[in-house]
C-alpha positions as CSV (number, residue, x, y, z in Angstrom):
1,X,7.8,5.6,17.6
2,X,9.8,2.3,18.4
3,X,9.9,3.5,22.1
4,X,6.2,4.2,22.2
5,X,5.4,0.5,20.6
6,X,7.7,-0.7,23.4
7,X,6.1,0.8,26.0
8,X,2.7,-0.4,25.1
9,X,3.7,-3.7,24.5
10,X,5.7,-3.6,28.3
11,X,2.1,-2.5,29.6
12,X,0.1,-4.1,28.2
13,X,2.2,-7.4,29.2
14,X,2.2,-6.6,32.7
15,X,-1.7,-5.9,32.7
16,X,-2.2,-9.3,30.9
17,X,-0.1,-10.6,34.4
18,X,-1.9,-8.5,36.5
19,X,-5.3,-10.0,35.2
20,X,-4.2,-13.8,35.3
21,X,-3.1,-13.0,38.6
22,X,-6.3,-11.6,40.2
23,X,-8.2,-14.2,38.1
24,X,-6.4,-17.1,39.7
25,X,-6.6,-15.8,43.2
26,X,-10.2,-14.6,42.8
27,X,-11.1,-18.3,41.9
28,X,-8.9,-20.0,44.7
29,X,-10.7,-17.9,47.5
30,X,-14.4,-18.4,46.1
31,X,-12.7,-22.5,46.0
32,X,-13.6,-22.7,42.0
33,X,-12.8,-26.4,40.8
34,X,-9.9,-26.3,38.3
35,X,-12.6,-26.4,34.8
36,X,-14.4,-23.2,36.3
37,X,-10.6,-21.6,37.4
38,X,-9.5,-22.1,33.7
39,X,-12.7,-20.3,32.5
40,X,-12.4,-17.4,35.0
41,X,-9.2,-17.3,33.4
42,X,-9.8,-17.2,29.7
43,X,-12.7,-15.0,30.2
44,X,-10.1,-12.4,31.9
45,X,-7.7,-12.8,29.0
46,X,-10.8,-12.4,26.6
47,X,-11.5,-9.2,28.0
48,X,-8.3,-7.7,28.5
49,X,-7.4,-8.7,24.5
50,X,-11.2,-6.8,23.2
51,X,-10.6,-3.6,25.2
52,X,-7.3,-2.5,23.3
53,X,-7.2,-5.5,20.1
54,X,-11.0,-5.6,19.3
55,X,-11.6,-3.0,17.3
56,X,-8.3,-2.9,15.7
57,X,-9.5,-7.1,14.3
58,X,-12.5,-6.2,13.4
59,X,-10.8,-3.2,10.9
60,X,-8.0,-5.6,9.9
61,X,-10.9,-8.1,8.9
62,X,-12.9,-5.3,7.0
63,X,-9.0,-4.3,5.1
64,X,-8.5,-7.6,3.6
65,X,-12.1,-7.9,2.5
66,X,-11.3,-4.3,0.6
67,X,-8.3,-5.4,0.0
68,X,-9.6,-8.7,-1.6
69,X,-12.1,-6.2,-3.7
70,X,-9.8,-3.5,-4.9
71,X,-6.0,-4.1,-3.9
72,X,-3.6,-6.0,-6.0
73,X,-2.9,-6.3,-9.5
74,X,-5.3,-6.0,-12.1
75,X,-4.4,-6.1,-16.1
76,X,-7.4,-5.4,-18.1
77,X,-5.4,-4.7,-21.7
78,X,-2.0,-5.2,-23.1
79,X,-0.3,-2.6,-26.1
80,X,2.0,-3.9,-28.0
81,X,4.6,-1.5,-30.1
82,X,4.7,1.3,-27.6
83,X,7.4,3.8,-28.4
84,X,6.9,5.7,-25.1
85,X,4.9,6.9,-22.0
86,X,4.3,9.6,-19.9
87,X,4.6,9.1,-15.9
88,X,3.2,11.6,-13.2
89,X,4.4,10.1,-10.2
90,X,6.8,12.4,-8.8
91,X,10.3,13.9,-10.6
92,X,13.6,12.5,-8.3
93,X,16.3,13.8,-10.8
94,X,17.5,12.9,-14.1
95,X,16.6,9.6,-14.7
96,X,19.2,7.2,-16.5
97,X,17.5,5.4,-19.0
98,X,14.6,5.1,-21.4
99,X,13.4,1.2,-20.0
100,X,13.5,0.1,-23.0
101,X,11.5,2.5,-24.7
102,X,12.3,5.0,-27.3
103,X,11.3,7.9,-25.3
104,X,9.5,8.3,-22.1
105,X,7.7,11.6,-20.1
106,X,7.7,13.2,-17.2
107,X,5.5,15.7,-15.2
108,X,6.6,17.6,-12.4
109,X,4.3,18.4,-9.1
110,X,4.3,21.9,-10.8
111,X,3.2,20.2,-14.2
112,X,6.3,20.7,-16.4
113,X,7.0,18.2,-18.3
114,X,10.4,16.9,-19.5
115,X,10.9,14.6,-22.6
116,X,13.6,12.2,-22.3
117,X,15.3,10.8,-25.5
118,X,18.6,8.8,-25.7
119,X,21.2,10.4,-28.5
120,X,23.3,8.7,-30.9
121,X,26.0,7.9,-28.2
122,X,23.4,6.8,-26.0
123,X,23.2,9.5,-23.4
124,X,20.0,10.5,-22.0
125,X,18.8,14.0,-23.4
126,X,16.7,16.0,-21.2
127,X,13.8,18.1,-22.8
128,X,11.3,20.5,-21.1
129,X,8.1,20.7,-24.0
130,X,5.1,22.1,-23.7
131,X,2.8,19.1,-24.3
132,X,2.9,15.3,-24.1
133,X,3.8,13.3,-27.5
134,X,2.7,10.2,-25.6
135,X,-0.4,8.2,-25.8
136,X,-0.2,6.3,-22.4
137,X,-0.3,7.8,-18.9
138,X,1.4,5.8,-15.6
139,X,0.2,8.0,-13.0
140,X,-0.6,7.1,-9.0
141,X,-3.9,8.2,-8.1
142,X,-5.1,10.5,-5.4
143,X,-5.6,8.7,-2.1
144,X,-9.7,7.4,-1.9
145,X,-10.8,6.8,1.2
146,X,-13.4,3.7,2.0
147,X,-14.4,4.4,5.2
148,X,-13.4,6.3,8.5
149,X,-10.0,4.0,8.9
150,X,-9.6,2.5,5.7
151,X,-7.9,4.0,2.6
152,X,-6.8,2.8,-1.1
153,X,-3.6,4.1,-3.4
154,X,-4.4,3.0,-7.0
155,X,-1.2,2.9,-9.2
156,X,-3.2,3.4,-12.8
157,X,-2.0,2.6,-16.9
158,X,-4.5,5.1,-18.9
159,X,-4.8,5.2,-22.7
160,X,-5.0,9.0,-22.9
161,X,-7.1,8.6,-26.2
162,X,-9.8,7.7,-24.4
163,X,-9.1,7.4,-21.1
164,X,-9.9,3.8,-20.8
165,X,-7.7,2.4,-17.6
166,X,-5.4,-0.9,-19.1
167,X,-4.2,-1.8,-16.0
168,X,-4.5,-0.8,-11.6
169,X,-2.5,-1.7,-8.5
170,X,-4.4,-1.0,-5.4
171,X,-3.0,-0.6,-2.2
172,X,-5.6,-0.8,0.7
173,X,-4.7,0.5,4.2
174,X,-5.9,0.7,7.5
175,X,-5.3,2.9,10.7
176,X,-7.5,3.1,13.1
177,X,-8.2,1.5,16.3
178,X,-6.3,1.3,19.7
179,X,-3.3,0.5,18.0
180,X,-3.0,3.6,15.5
181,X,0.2,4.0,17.2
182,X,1.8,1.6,15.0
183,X,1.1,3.3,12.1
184,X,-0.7,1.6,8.7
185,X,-1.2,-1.7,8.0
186,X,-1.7,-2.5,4.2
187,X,-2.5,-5.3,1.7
188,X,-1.2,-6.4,0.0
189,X,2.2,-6.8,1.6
190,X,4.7,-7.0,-1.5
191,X,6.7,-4.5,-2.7
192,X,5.0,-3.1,-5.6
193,X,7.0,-2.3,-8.9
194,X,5.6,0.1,-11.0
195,X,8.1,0.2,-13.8
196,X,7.6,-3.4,-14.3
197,X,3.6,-3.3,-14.5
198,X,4.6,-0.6,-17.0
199,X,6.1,-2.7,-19.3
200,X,4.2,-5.6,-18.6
201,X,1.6,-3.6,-20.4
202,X,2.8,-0.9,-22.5
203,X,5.4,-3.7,-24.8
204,X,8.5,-1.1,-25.8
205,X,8.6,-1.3,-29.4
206,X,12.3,-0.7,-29.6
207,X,13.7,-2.9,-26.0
208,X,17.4,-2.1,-25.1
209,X,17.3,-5.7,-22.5
């Protein structure tokens, strides 16, 4: 990938020479004054920046208006007193602590779920049940697309109860364009912590900072 960006950027340099070059001769020959030479010129560049940047702008603009819309943080409802929660965001080993909380769940991409639980010498007990004791969900949400190019990842805070979302992180992203070579741009740019929106809104009842 890095030596395919590098390649397109060495190209694309040399065809933004290329251009000013024939621009500059093609104005000396037809004896331009210097005014008309500058605007041969920056018509050139114009063109040579829409064919391969245009449509890529134009998408970047339309992500940060979505981006404006749906990404970022939003906290619609704070819970005090929560003894625990239940996260579905993918299982990397046994976890080494209960963040504070007196007990916290875990669902598997298979949908086992594991009930975590400190003992009395404070050592993480690992415990596959049959059904959630908790009452609040952190889960990430299916990838929604909004548009041809233009995708959002919503990190959700759900009061199983009644399902009523307490809190969302959105992630737009866009890749599209001449330069879907890079890969996908997003907004917004900070590193998102999902732990911390977590108890930002579910208040442990029992903390351990």
């Amino acid at each position: 990938m890095e030596v395919t960006i590098f390649l397109f950027i060495v190209g694309y340099l040399i065809i933004v020479l290329i251009g000013v070059i024939f621009a500059l001769v093609w104005s000396i020959r037809h004896k331009l004054g210097f005014l008309k030479t500058m605007g041969m010129v920056l018509a050139t560049l114009l063109v040579i920046y829409g064919i391969p940047f245009g449509d890529h702008t134009l998408g970047e603009i339309r992500k940060l208006q979505l981006c404006n819309e749906h990404g970022g943080t939003k906290i619609y409802q704070v819970v005090e007193n929560v003894d625990g929660f239940m996260w579905i965001a993918g299982r990397q080993g046994k976890p080494y602590d209960t963040y504070g909380y007196s007990f916290f769940e875990a669902q598997t991409a298979d949908e086992v779920i594991f009930r975590y639980i400190k003992n009395r010498d404070s050592v993480l007990d690992e415990q596959k049940v049959d059904s959630p004791q908790a009452r609040y969900l952190a889960r990430l949400a299916p990838l929604e697309k909004l548009g041809r190019h233009h995708s959002i990842r919503r990190f959700l805070i759900i009061d199983m109860s009644d399902n009523k979302i307490l809190a969302s992180h959105g992630t737009v992203a866009y890749e599209g364009g001449w330069l879907r070579i890079i890969g996908s741009t997003v907004c917004p740019h900070n590193k998102f912590d999902a732990l911390s929106l977590v108890r930002s809104v579910l208040k442990p009842a029992k903390s351990k900072d």
